[in-house]
C-alpha positions in Angstrom: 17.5 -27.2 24.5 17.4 -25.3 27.8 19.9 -25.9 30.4 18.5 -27.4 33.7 19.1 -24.4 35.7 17.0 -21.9 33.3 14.0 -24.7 32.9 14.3 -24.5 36.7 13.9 -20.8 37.2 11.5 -20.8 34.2 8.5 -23.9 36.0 8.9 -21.6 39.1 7.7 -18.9 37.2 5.0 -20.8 34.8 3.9 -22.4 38.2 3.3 -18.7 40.2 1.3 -17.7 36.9 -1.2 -20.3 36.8 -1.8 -19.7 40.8 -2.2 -16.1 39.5 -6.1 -17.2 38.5 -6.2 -18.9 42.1 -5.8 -21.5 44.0 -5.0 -25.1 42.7 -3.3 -28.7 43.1 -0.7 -30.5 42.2 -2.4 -32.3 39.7 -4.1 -29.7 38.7 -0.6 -27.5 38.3 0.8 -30.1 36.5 -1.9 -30.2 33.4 -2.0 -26.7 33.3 1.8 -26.3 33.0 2.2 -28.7 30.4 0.6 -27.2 27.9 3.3 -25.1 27.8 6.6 -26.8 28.8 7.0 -30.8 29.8 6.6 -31.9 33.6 6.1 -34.7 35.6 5.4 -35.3 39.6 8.4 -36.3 40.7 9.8 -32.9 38.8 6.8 -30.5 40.2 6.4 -31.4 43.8 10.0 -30.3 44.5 9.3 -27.0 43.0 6.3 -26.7 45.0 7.8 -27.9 48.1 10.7 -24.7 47.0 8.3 -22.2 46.5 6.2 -23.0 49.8 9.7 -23.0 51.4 10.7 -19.5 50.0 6.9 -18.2 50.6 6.6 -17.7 47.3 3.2 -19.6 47.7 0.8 -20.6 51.0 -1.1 -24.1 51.2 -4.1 -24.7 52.6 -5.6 -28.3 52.8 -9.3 -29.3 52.3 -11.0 -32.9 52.1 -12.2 -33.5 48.5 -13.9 -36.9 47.6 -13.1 -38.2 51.3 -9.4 -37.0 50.6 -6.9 -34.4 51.5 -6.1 -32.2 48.9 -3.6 -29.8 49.3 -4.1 -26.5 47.7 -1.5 -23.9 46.8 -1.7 -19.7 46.2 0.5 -17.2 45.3 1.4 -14.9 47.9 2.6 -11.4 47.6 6.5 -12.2 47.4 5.3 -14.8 44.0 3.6 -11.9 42.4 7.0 -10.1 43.2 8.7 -12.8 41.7 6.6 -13.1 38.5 7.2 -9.0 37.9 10.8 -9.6 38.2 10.8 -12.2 35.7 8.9 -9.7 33.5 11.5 -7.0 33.7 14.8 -9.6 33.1 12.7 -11.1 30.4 12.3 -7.6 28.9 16.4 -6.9 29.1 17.0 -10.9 27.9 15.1 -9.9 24.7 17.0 -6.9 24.3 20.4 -8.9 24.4 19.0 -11.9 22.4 18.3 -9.0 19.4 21.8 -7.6 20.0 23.6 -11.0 19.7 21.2 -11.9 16.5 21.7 -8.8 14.6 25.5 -9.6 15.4 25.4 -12.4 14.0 23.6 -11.7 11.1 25.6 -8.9 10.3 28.6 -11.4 10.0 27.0 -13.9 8.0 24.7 -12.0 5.4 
């Protein structure tokens, strides 16, 4: 199971990559992210909130069925973000190989 902090670090990055397409919603976020790793509102609209904070993403609003509806995009500094992720991800997968092949290696 993965610790808090890493599933934190990990919806910020799932979250910039579905804005990658374009813009979206909440709602909208929410189905698309959990496809791939369980959310719920009261969990994504603090990472929003974060990533609007840290201009990782702008928001525009626009009236939809006589509503509000706030939309988010990714800005420059998110795509940043996403090819960071990328690069660690690449040097995690190194280390996870080392630490298996370790540990096979002591229990053929």
């Amino acid at each position: 199971k993965m610790d808090a902090q890493r599933k934190k670090g990990v919806l910020d990055i799932l979250v910039l990559s579905v804005l990658t397409t374009g813009p979206s919603y909440g709602y909208e976020i929410i189905q698309r992210v959990s496809g791939v790793m369980e959310v719920s509102e009261s969990t994504m609209y603090p990472i929003l909130r974060r990533l609007e904070n840290g201009k990782d993403v702008e928001t525009y609003s626009q009236e939809y069925n006589g509503r509000i509806r706030k939309y988010f995009s990714i800005t420059e500094k998110g795509r940043e973000r996403i090819a960071e992720f990328l690069e660690e991800w690449d040097e995690m997968k190194a280390i996870y190989e080392f630490v298996r092949l370790a540990v096979i290696s002591e229990n053929p």
